[in-house]
C-alpha positions as CSV (number, residue, x, y, z in Angstrom):
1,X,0.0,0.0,0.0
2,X,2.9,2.5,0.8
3,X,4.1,2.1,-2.7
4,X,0.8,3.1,-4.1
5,X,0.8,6.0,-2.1
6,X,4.3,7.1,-3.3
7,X,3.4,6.2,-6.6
8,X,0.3,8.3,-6.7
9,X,2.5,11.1,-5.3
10,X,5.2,11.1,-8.0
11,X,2.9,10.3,-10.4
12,X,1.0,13.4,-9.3
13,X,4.2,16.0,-9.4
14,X,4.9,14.6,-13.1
15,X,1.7,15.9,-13.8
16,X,1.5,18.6,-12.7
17,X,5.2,19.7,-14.4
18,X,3.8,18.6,-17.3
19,X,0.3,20.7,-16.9
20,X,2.8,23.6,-16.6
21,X,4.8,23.0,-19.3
22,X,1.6,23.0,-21.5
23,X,0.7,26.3,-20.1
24,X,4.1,27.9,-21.0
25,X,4.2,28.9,-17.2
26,X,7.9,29.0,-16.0
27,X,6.4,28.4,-12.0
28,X,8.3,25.7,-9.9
29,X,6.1,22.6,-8.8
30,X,6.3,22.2,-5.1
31,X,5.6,18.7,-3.3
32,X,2.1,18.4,-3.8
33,X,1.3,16.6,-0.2
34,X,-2.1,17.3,2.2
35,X,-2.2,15.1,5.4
36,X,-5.8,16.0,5.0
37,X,-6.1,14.3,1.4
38,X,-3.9,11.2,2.5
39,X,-6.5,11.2,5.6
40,X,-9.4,11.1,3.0
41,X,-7.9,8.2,1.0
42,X,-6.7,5.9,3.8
43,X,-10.6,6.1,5.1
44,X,-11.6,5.2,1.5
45,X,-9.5,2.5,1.6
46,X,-10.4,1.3,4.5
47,X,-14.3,1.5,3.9
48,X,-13.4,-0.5,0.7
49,X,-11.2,-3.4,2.3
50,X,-13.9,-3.9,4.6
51,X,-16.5,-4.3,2.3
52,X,-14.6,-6.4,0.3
53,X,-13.8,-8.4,3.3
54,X,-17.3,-8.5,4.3
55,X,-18.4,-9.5,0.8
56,X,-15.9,-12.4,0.8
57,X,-17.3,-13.6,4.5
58,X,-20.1,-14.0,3.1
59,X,-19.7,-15.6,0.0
60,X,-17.0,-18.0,1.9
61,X,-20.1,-18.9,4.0
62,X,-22.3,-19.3,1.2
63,X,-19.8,-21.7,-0.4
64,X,-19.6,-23.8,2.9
65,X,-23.2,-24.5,2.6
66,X,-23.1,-25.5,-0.9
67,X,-20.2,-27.7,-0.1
68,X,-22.0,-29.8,2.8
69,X,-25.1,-30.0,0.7
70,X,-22.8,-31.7,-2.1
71,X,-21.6,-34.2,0.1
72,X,-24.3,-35.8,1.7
73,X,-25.3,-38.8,0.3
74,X,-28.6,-38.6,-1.5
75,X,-30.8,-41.9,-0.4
76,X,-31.0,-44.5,-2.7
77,X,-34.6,-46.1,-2.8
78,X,-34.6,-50.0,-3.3
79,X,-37.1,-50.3,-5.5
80,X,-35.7,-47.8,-7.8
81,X,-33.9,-50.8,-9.7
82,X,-36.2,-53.4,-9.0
83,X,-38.8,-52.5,-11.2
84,X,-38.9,-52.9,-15.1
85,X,-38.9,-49.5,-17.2
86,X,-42.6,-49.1,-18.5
């Protein structure tokens, strides 16, 4: 996750150079970093992975019953054999 984060944060300085560039502005490109931004994302992010966690409990669950329905034995009736095909 941290190299996301400093991804997004280069990433986001090359941009913005080149946003500048475009403009013919001759301004210099400070570190474009807000605590209150990186706040915003990591409680994104953390709303998400829950969900998704969530999502998977549930579907895990899901699956659990579909696996112990699949692998009780059905009941075979004795007569199913025993009489002739009409």
């Amino acid at each position: 996750m941290a190299g996301g984060i400093l991804g997004g944060i280069v990433i986001s300085k090359l941009l913005a150079m080149m946003l500048l560039r475009l403009v013919d502005s001759s301004q210099s490109v400070g570190l474009l970093f807000s605590p209150v931004a990186i706040g915003e994302v990591a409680g994104v992010v953390l709303v998400l992975l829950l969900a998704l966690g969530g999502l998977r409990a549930i579907s895990a669950s899901g699956r659990d019953v579909l696996v112990k329905a699949q692998t009780t034995p059905e009941k075979k009736r004795w007569f199913s054999h025993s009489l002739p095909a009409w």
